[in-house]
Short mmCIF file of the C-alpha atoms (twelve columns), coordinates in Angstrom:
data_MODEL
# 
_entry.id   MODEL 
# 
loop_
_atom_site.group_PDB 
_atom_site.id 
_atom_site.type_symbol 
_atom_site.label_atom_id 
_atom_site.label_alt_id 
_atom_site.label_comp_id 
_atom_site.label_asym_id 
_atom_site.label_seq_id 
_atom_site.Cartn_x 
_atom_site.Cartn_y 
_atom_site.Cartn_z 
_atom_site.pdbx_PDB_model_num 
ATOM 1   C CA . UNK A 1   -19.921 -6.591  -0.823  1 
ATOM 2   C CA . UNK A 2   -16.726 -7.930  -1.052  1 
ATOM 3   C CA . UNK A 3   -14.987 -4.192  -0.553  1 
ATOM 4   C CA . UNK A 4   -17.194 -3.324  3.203   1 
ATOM 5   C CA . UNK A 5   -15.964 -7.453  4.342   1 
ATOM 6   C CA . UNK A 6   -12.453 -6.544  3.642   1 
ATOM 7   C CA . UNK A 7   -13.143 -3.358  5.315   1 
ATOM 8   C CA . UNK A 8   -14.043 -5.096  8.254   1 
ATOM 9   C CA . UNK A 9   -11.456 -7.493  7.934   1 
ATOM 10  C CA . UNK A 10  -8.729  -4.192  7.842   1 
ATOM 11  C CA . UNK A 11  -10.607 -2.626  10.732  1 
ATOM 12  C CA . UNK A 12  -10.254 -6.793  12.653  1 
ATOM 13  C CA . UNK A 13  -6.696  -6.459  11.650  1 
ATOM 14  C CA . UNK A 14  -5.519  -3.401  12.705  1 
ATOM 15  C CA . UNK A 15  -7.207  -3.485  16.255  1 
ATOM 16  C CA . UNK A 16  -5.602  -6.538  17.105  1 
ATOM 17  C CA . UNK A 17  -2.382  -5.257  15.934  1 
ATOM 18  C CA . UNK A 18  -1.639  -7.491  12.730  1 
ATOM 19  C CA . UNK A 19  0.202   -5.439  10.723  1 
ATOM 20  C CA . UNK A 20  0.552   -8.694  7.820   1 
ATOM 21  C CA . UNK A 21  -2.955  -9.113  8.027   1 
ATOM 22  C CA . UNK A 22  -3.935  -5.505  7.183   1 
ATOM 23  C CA . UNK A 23  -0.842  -5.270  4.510   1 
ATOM 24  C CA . UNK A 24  -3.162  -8.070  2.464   1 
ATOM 25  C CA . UNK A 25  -6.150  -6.461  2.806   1 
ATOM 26  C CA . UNK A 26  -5.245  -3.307  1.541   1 
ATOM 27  C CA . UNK A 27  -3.857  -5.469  -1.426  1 
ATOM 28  C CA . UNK A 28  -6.870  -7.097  -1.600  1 
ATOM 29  C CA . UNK A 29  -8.923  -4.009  -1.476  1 
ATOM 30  C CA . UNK A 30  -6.793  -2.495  -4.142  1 
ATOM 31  C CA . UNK A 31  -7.172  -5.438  -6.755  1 
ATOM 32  C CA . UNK A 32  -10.863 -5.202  -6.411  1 
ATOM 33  C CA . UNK A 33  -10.727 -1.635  -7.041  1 
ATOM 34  C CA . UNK A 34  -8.578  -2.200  -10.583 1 
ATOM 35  C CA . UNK A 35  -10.940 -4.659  -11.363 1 
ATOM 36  C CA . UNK A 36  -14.464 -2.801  -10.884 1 
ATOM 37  C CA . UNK A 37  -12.812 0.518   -12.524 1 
ATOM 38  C CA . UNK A 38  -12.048 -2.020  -15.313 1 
ATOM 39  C CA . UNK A 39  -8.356  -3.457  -17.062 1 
ATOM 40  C CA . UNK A 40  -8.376  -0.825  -19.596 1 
ATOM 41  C CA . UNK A 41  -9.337  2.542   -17.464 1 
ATOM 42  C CA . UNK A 42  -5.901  3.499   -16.589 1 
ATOM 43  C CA . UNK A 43  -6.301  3.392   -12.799 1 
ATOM 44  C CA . UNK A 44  -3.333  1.448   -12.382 1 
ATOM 45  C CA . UNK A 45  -0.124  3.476   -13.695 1 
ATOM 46  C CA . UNK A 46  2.613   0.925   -14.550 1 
ATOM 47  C CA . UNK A 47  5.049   2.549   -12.584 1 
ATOM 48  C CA . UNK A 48  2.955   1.796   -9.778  1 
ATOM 49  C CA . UNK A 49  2.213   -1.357  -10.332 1 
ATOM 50  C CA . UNK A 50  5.794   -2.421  -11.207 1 
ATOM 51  C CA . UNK A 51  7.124   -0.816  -7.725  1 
ATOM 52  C CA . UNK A 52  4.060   -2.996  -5.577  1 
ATOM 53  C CA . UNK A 53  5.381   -6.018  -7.268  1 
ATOM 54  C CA . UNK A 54  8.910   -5.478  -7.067  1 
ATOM 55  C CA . UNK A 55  8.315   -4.664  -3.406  1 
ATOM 56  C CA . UNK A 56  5.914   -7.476  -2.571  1 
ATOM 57  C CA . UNK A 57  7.617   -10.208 -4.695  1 
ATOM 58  C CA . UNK A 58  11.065  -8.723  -2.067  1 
ATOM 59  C CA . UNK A 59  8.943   -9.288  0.542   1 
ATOM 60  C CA . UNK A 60  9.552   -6.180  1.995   1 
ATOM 61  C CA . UNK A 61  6.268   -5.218  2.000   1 
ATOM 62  C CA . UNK A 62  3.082   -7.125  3.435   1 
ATOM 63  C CA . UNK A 63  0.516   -5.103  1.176   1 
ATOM 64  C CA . UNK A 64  -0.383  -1.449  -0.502  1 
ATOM 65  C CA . UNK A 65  -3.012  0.482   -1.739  1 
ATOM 66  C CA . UNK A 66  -3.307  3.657   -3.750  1 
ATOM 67  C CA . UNK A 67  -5.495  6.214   -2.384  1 
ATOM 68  C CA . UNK A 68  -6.562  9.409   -3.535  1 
ATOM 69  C CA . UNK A 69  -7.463  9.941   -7.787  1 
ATOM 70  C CA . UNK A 70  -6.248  12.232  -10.830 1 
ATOM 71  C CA . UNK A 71  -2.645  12.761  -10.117 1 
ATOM 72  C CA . UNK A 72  -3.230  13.608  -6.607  1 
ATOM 73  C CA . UNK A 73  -2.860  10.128  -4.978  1 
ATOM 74  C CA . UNK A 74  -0.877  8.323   -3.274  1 
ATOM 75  C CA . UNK A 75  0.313   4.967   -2.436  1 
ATOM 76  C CA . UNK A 76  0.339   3.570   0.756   1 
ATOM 77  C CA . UNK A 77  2.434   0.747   2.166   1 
ATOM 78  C CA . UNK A 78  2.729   -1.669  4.923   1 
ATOM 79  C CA . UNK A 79  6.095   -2.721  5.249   1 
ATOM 80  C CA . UNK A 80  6.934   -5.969  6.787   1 
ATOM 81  C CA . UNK A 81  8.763   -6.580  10.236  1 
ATOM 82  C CA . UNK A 82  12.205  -5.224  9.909   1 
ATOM 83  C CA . UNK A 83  12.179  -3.635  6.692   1 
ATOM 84  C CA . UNK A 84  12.404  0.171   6.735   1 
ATOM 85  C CA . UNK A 85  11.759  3.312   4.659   1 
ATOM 86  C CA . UNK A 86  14.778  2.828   3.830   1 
ATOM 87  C CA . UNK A 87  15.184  -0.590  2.566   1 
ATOM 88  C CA . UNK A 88  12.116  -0.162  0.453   1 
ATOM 89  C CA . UNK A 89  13.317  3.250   -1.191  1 
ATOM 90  C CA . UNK A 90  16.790  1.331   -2.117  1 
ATOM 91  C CA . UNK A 91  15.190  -1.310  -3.485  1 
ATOM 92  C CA . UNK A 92  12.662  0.641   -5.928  1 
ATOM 93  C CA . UNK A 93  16.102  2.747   -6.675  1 
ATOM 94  C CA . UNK A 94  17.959  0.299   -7.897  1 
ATOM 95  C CA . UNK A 95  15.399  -2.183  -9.801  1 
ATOM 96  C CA . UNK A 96  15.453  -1.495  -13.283 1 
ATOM 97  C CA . UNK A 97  12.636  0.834   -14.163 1 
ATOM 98  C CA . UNK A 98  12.646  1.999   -10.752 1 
ATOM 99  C CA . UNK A 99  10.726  5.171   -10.024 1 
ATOM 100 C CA . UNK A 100 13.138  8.553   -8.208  1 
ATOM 101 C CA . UNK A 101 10.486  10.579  -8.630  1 
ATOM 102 C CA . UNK A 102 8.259   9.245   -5.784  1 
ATOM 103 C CA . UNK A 103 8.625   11.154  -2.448  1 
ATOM 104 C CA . UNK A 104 8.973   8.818   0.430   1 
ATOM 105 C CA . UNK A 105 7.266   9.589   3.857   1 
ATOM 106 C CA . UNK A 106 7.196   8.000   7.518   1 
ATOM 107 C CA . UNK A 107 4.232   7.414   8.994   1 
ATOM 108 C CA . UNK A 108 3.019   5.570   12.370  1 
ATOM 109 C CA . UNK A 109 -0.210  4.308   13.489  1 
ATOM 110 C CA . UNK A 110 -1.829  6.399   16.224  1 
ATOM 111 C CA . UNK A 111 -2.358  4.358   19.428  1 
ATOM 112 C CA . UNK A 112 -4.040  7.403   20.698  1 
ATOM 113 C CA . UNK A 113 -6.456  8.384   17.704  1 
ATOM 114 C CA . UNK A 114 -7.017  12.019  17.244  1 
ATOM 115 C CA . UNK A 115 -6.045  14.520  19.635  1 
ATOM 116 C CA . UNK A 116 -6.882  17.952  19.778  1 
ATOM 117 C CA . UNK A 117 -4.929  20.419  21.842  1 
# 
């Protein structure tokens, strides 16, 4: 139950534009997740874990998920006001036990939705 409220809660957030809002939902969304799959099921790899804090305890981050399973995922950030790809790729880089061998991407929100040409 809790998963489909913060679902709405995401869905509340992003319409209205609340990019902080969303950021701790997807957190949210993503420690409920560790904690059905259960603390011993691997779902978490510390690498990933290590980077979310690093970057949420830096606040340059408002929240983060990982999506996708098996190798195949991928983690998803929303990055506070003012803080860049960038900043956030520097600072995993040069925390100890930082990760190089993630592969940073851009990505926007889509005012427009899907279009098809």
């Amino acid at each position: 139950r809790e998963l489909v409220s913060e679902a709405s809660n995401a869905i509340d957030y992003a319409t209205k534009g609340d990019l902080n809002g969303l950021g701790a939902c997807m957190s949210k969304y993503w420690v409920l997740k560790k904690t059905m799959a259960g603390e011993s099921s691997g779902v978490e790899p510390e690498n990933i874990n290590q980077v979310l804090q690093l970057l949420i305890s830096s606040k340059k981050i408002a929240g983060g998920t990982l999506c996708g399973a098996g190798g195949g995922g991928f983690l998803v950030l929303v990055a506070t006001e003012g803080t860049s790809r960038a900043d956030m790729e520097s600072a995993v880089k040069v925390s100890e036990g930082g990760n190089e061998d993630f592969k940073w991407h851009n990505c926007t929100v889509a005012e427009d939705g899907l279009l098809i040409d």
